[in-house]
N, C-alpha and C positions, 0 to 999 in steps of 0.2 A: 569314489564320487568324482563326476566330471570337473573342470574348472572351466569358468569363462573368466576371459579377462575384458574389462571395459573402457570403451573409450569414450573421449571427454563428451561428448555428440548424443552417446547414448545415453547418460544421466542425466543431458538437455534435453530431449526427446518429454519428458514427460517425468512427474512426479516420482520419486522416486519406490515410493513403496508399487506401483504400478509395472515399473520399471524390473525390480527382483520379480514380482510375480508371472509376470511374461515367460521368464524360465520356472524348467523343472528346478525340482532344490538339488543344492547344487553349493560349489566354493565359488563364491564370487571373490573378483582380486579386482582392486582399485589400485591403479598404479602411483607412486606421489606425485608424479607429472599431473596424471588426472586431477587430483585436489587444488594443487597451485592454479591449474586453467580455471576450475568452478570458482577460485577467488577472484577470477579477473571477472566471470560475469554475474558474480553474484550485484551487482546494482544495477543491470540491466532492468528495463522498465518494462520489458517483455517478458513473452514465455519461456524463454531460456533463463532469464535475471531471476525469476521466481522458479523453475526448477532448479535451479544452482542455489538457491538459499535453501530450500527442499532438503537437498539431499549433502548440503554443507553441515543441518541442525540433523540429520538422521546419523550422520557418522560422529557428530561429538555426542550423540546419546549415547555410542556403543563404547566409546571412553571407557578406564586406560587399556583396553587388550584389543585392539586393531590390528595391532604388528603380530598378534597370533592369533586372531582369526575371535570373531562373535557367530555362535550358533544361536539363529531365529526362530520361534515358533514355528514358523513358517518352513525352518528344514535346510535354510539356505546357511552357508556361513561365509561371514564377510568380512576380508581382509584386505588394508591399508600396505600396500607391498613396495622395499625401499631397496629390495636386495639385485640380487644378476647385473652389477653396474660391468662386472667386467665381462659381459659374454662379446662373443668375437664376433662384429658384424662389420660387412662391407664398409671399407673407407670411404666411398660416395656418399654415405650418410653422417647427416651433421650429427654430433656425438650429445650436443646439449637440445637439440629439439626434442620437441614433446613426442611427437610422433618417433620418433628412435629410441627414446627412454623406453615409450609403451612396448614397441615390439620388442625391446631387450629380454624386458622382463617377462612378454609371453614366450622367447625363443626359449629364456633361461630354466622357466618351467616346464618345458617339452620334456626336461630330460628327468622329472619326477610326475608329473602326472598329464593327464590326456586332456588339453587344453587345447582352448579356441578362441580366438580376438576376436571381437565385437565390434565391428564400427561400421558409420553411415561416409566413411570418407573412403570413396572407389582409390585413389592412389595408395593410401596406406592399406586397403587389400590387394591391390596388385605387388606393395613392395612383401605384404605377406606371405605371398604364392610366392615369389622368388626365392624367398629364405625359407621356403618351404615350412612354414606357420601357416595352420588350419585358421582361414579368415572366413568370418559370415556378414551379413547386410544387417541392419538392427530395423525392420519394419514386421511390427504387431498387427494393424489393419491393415489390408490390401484387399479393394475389393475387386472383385472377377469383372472388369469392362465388358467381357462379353457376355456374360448373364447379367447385367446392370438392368435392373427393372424400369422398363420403359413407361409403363401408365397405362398403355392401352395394347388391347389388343385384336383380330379380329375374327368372326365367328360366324360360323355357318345356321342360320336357322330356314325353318321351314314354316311353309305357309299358315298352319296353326300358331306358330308364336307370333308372325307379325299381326295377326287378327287378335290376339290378343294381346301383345304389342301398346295397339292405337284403342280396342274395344274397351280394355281392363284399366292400360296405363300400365301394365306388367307383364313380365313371363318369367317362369323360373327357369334357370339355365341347366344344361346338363351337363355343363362342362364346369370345372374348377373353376375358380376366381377370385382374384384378392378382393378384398371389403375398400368400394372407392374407383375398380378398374375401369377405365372408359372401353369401351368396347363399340368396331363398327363390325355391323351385323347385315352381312350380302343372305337376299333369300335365293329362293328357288329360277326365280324370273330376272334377275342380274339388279334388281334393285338395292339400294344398300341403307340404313338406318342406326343411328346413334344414338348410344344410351349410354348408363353410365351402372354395374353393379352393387345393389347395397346390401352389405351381408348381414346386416341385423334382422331383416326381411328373405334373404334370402332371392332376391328377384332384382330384376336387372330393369328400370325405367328406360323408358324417352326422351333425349334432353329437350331443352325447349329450343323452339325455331328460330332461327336468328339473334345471339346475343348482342349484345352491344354494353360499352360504358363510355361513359364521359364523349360519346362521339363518335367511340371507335366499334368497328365490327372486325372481326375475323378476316384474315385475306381470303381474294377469290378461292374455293376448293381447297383452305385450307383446316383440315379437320383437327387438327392439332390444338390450330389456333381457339376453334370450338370448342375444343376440350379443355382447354387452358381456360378461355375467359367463363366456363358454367364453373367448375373448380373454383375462379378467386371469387365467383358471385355467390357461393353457396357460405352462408353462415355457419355451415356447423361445419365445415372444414376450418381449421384451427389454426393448420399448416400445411402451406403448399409449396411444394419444391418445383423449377422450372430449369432444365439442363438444354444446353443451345449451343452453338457457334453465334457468331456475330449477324448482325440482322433477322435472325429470327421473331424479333418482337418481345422477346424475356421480361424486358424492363418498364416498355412503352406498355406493355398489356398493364401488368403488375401496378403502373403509376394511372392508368386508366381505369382499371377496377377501384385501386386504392380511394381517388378523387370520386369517382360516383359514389362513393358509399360515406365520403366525407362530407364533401360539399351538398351534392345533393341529396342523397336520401338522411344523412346523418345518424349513419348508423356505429360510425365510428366518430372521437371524438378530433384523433390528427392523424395523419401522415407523416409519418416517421421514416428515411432514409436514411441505411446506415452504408458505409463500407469500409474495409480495411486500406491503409491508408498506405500503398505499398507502390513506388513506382514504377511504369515500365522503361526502361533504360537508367540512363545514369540517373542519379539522383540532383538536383538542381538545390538541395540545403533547406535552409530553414526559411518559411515563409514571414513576409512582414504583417502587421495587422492584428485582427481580435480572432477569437477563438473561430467564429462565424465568416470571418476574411478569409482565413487561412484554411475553413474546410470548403469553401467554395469551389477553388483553386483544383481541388481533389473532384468536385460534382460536376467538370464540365456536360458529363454524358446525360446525367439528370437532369440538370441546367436544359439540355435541348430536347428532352422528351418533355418536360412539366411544359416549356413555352408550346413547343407544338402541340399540347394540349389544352392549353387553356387560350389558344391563337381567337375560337370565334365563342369564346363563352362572354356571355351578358349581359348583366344584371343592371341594377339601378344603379351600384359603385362601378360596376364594372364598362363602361359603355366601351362603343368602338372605336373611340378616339385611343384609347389606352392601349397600349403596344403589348405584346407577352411578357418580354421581361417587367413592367409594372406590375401587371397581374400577379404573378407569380412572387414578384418582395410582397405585396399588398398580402396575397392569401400569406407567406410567411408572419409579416407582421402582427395579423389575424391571429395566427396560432393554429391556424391550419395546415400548415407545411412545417415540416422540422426536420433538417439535413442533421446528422450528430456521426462523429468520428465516433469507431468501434470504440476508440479506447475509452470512453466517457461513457458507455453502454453499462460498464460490471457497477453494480452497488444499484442499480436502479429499477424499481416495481413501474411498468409500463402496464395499466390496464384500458381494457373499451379503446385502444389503438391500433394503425393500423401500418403494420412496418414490415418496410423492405430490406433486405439487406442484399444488398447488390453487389456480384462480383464473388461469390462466395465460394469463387475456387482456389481463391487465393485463403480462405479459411483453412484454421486445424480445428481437429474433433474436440479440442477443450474450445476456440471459438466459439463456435457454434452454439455446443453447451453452455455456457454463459449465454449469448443472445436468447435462447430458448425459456431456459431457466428467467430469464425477468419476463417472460409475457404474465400479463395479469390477468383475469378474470374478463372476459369480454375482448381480448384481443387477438388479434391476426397476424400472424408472422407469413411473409412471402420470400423465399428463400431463391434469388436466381445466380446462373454462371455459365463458364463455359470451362471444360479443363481441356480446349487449348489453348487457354493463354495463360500459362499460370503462371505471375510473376516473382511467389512467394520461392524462394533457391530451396526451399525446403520442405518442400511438397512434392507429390507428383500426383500424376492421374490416376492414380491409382488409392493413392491414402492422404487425401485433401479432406476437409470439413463436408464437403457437400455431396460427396459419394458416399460418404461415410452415414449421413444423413438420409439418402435414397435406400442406403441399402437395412440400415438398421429402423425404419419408422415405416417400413413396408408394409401391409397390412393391417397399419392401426386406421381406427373407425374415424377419428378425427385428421386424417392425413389422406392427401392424392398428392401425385406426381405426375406431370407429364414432361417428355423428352420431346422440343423440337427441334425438325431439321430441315428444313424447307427456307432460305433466306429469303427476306421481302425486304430489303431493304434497295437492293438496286441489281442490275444485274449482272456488275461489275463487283459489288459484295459476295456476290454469291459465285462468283468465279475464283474468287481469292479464297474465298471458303474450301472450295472443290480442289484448287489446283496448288493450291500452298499449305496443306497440312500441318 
């Protein structure tokens, strides 16, 4: 039977029975370095704080035989390991770190079984190559960037299907197609035509001509943007994912469908913005204020799309003496806007609302799943991001919440995705996009 040995990183990673499953069965070895670290985070208020109590109450159920090992249903056996204190490693390495306890004890078991360290920490695999201990990465999800499902695609038809097209309002395609794909369709004569596939019918529609919300239309020739704003205006999409660099519109569409369908047609009850609350650079400490001061602070970015959104709306409260920022506390005060920090999301049934969660690259796959999991009955989740900014240390582009989410909600009938790349924000944005990667 192989063994892995785990580090403190991997039992934070994620719940812990998820965690053994990831491997074949197998001896698992918890080094007692490892345990003392899960005591320091076990009150963390985060997803590390809560898989460290996880997998603190899984190892006192296996109580009193740890020190020789628990055989699981499951095939695995898992042992609490105290011994190899005297194995001979380099004197550069401090003797009482955690990180040199761990590799002690995987050098010390080389020399009885075919063992492999486990960790998400690249230094303590490079000092594992050196002492010539078999090290691996601990990532479960990774999805393929370059098959990352785009939303749309584009397709060759012939003059019988745009006649039927615009005659029917339909064609059936003869090409494959996810349920929900936008597709632009060049014919024979260099014209080109947009529709959107529905697989319950089997046929691929016509969207309609010029969208707009709250104001906004699509930029010049950008199809993207078309396909994005028919997406947030379709009801029976549920959840819509939107993958970007910076000025593409992600947030500004998302906050423009959202408000049409709040304010005016009323077909949602609020607007709900969430996001994780993660700095980018140093951290700046603990804000002063009420719950609602202190997420403000966090929504400059929403802050300036809701104002330039609601700059020339006007009603009878609303007139034009009233600046944007009034607007915008007024519709909050209403109960029509609602900005809410991630962390105040979990425990909460959100129905007939209409919520963004912005920035959701800085999400993990248990995020996400919590956001998801409270929509209610009647409600709309708008999922946007970019994964090049990711600020979260512990993510990558690769197995963040929001690829994780593209790639596993593909083809459901209540889901579309689209990926834009086109900035519109200036065209100095859109050179930092191109030339700063």
């Amino acid at each position: 039977m192989n063994t892995v040995v785990l580090d403190t990183n991997v039992l934070l990673d994620r719940p812990v029975d998820q965690t053994l499953m990831s491997f074949n069965p197998c001896k698992v070895v918890i080094p007692l370095a490892v345990v003392s670290e899960l005591d320091k985070f076990k009150g963390f208020d985060d997803s590390r704080g809560y898989c460290a109590r996880q997998a603190i109450r899984f190892l006192d159920s296996l109580r009193p035989n740890l020190h020789n090992g628990v055989l699981l249903d499951s095939g695995h056996t898992v042992v609490v390991e105290i011994n190899h204190l005297d194995v001979e490693l380099p004197p550069s390495l401090v003797r009482d770190h955690t990180d040199t306890r761990i590799l002690a004890i995987t050098k010390g078991l080389q020399k009885t079984d075919a063992v492999s360290l486990i960790t998400q920490d690249i230094c303590v695999r490079i000092i594992a190559d050196a002492l010539s201990i078999p090290a691996d990465n601990y990532v479960v999800e990774r999805v393929d960037l370059d098959n990352l499902y785009t939303g749309w695609s584009e397709l060759q038809i012939v003059d019988s299907e745009v006649q039927s097209l615009y005659e029917k309002g339909s064609f059936a395609p003869s090409s494959a197609l996810i349920p929900n794909e936008y597709v632009k369709m060049k014919d024979t004569s260099g014209g080109s035509h947009l529709g959107r596939y529905c697989a319950g019918s089997g046929i691929i529609r016509p969207l309609a001509r010029e969208p707009h919300a709250f104001g906004i239309s699509p930029a010049e020739n950008n199809i993207e943007q078309v396909f994005l704003l028919d997406a947030l205006l379709d009801p029976d999409l549920h959840l819509v994912s939107v993958l970007g660099p910076a000025g593409t519109g992600k947030t500004l569409l998302a906050l423009a469908a959202g408000l049409q369908q709040v304010i005016n047609t009323r077909r949602y009850d609020k607007l709900v913005v969430t996001r994780e609350l993660i700095p980018h650079g140093r951290d700046i400490g603990a804000l002063p204020g009420t719950k609602e001061e202190k997420i403000s602070a966090w929504m400059g970015a929403v802050y300036d799309n809701l104002q330039y959104l609601v700059r020339n709306f006007v009603t009878g409260k609303y007139d034009e003496k009233s600046n944007p920022a009034e607007k915008v506390k007024r519709f909050m005060e209403e109960g029509f806007i609602e900005l809410e920090a991630l962390t105040y999301i979990r425990g909460r049934s959100i129905p007939n609302q209409w919520i963004v969660v912005d920035e959701a690259q800085n999400l993990t796959k248990e995020n996400i799943k919590t956001i998801i999991t409270r929509a209610g009955k009647g409600t709309k989740i708008v999922v946007t991001g970019d994964i090049q900014q990711i600020d979260n240390c512990r993510l990558t582009s690769t197995n963040n919440g929001l690829v994780t989410l593209i790639d596993k909600f593909k083809g459901q009938d209540i889901y579309a995705h689209i990926s834009l790349h086109r900035s519109e924000r200036s065209k100095l944005a859109g050179l930092g996009v191109e030339l700063l990667p």
